[in-house]
C-alpha positions in Angstrom: 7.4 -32.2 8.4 10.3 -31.6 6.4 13.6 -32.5 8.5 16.3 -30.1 6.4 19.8 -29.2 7.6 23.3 -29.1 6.5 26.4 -29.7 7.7 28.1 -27.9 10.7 31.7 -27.9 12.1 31.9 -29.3 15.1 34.4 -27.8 16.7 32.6 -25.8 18.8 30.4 -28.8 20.3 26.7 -29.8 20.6 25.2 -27.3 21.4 27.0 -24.7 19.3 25.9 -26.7 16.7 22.2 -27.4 17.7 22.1 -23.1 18.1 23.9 -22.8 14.5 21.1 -25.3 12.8 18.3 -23.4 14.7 19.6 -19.7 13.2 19.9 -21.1 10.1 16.1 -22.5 9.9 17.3 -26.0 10.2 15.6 -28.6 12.6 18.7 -31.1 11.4 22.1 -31.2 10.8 25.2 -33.5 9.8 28.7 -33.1 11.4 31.8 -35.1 11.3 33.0 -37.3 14.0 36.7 -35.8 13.9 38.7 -34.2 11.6 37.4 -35.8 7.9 41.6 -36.1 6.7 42.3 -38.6 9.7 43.4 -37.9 13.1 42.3 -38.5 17.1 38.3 -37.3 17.8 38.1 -34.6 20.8 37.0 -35.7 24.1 33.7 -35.8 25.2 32.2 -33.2 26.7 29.2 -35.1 28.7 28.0 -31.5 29.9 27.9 -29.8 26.2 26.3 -32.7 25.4 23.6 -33.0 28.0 22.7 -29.0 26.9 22.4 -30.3 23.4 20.0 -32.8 24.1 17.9 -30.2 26.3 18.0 -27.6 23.4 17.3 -30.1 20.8 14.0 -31.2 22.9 13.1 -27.7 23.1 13.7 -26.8 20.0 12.4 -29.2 17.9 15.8 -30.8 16.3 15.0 -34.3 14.8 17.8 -36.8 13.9 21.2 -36.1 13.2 23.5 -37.5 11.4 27.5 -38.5 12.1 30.1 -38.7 9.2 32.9 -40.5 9.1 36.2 -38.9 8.2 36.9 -39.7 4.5 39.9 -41.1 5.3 37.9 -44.0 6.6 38.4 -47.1 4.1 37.5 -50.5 5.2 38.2 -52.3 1.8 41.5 -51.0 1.1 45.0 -53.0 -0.2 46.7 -52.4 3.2 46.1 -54.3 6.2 46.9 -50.8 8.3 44.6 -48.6 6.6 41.6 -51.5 6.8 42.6 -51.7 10.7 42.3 -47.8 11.2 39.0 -47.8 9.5 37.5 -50.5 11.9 39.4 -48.5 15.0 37.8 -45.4 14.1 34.6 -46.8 13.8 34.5 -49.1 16.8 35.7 -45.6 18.5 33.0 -43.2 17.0 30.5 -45.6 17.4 31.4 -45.7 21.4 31.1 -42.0 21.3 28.0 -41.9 19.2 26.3 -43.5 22.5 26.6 -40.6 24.4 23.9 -39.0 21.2 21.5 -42.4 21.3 19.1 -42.9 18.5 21.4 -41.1 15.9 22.7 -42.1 12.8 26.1 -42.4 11.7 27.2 -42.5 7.8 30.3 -43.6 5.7 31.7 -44.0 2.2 31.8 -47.8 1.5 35.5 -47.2 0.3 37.6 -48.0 -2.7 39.0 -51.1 -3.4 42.1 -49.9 -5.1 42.2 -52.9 -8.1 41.7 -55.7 -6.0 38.2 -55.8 -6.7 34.5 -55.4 -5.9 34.1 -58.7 -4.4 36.6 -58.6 -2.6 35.7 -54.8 -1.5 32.2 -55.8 -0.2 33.8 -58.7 1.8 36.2 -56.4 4.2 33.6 -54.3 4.4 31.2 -56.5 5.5 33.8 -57.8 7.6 34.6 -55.0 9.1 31.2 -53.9 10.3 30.4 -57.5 11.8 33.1 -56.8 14.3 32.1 -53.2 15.1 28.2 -53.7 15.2 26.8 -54.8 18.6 23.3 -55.9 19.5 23.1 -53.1 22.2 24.2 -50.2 20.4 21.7 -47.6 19.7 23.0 -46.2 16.7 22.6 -46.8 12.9 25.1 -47.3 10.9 24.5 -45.9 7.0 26.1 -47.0 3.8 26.0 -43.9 1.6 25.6 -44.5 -2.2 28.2 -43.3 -4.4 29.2 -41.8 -7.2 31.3 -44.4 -9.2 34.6 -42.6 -9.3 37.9 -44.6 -9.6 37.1 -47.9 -7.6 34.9 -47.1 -5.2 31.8 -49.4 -3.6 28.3 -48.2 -4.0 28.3 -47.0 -6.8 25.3 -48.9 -7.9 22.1 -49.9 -5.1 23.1 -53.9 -6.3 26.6 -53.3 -4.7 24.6 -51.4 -1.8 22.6 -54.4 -1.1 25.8 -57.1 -1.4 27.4 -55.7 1.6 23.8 -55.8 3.6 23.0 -59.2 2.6 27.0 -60.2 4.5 26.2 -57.9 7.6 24.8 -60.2 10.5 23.1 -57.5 12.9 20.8 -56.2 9.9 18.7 -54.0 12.2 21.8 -51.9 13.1 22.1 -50.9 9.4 21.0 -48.4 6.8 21.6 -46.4 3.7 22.0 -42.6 3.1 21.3 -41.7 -0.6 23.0 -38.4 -2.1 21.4 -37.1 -4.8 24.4 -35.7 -6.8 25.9 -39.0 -6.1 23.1 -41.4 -7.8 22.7 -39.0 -10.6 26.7 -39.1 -11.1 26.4 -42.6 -10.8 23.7 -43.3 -13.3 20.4 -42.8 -11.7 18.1 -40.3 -13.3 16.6 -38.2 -10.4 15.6 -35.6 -12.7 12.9 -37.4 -15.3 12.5 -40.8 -14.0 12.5 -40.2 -10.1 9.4 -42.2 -9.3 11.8 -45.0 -11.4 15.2 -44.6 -9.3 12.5 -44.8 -5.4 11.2 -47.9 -7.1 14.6 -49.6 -8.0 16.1 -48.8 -4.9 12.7 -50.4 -3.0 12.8 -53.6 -5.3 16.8 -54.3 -4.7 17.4 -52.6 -1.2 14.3 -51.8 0.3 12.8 -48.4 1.3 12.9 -49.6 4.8 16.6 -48.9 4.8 16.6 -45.7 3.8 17.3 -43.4 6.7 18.7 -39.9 5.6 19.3 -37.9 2.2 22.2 -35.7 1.3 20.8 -33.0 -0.9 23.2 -31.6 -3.6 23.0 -30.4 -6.9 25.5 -31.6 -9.6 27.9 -30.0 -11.5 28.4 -32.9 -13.5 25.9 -34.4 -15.8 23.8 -38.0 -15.7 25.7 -41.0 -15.5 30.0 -39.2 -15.0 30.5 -40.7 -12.1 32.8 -37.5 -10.9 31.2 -36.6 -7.7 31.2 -32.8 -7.5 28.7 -31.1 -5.5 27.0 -27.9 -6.7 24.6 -25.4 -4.8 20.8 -26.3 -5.6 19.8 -24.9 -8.6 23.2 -23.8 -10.4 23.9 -27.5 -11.5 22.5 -30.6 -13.6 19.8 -31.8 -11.3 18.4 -28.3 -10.9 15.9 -26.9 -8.5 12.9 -29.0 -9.8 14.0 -32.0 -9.0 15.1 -31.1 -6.1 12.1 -30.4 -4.8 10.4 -33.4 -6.6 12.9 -35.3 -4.2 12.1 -33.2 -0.9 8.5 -34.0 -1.7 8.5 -37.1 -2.5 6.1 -39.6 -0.1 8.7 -41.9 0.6 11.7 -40.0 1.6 9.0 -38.0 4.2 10.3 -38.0 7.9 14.0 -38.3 6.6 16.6 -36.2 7.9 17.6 -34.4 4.4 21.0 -32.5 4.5 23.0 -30.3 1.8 26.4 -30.8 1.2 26.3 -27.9 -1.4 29.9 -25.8 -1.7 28.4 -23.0 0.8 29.2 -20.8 3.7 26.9 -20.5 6.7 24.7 -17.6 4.8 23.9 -20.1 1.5 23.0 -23.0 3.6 20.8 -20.5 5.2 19.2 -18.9 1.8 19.1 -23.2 0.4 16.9 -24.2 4.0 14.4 -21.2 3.7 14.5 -22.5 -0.4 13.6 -25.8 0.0 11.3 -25.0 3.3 8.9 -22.9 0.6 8.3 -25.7 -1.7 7.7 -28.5 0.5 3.9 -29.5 0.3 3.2 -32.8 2.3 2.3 -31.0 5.3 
């Protein structure tokens, strides 16, 4: 089954949200935690959720996926920023209990000139004191483009920060397909290539969701701009080479493509016509 979604604002809660996937033809969706420029997350509602979780059932809804607020940088300069990235997290992953079995994603960060090494160590850092052994949830590294000094941008940097996390089983990786291909991974004629490099130095058994997202940049520019699916670089082949490939199957996939409510709509239906594992 192909698990396709995109993201939804949360505002409204759950089970807006779960109603808003299933008119749009999705059976998955992404959301962020709280507002993704900073700020304090809404109370839980333990009712809106509990309705979620009975329309997911019903309705067929697979995994979801949390984002963190991009604000969220465990590796920078300043001591405060670091310590607000590990507060938010240690709080979101609390919530994030209340929606067991989930998965919840962030950007790695930047290190702002002090280095990767460096970088990867407060992350790494980080996540040891927010990961427990009872949580439910996994946490995902998402790779990334390359822009400026940020972590991920290559699957060895990926791996570096895994190898320094001690609860290993609480971890995972979400790969974004503009993101690789901005960062130097060629999706579009050596796909087959890119699923084995990332098995040989992370391994597949890490990989828990995809963001799916044309580029409007070309291979290898580490710029990270999204495009809708088909109108950029990557282009609607590969694509779908990617939504059908064997080893991402049973992977919550969600676009991140510069659309309102009616394109992610039109992109679903898309991508639903030209998946063939089933």
């Amino acid at each position: 089954m192909l698990y396709i979604g995109c993201h939804l604002s949360s505002s409204k809660g759950f089970l807006a949200m779960g109603k808003e996937a299933v008119k749009l033809g999705a059976n998955t969706f992404q959301f962020f935690t709280r507002n993704p420029r900073g700020g304090a997350a809404k109370p839980i509602d333990e009712e809106d959720i509990k309705a979620y979780l009975e329309f997911a059932k019903e309705n067929g809804i697979g995994t979801i996926v949390a984002h963190a607020p991009y604000v969220l940088n465990a590796c920078a300069a300043t001591e405060d920023i670091r310590n607000f990235a590990k507060e938010t997290m240690a709080d979101d992953l609390k919530r994030m209990e209340y929606l067991p079995g989930n998965l919840y994603n962030f950007h790695p960060g930047s290190h702002v000139k002090q280095g990767v090494d460096i970088g990867i160590e407060y992350i790494a850092e980080m996540l040891n004191e927010v990961l427990n052994k009872d949580m439910s949830t996994t946490v995902l590294l998402e790779t990334m483009a390359g822009k400026g000094s940020e972590i991920g941008r290559s699957f060895e940097e990926i791996r570096a920060i895994l190898d320094k996390v001690e609860l290993k089983d609480k971890m995972g990786v979400c790969l974004d397909t503009c993101h690789v291909f901005d960062g130097g991974y060629d999706i579009v004629n050596d796909l087959d290539g890119v699923v084995k490099e990332f098995d040989d130095i992370i391994g597949l058994d890490k990989l828990k969701a995809i963001h799916i997202n044309d580029s409007k940049n070309t291979l290898g520019s580490h710029k990270d701009r999204h495009e809708k699916i088909a109108e950029g670089n990557i282009g609607a082949e590969a694509i779908i080479n990617v939504i059908n490939h064997p080893a991402f199957r049973g992977l919550p996939m969600n676009l991140e493509t510069p659309n309102e409510l009616e394109g992610y709509a039109k992109e679903i239906a898309f991508l639903k016509s030209k998946y063939t594992l089933d």
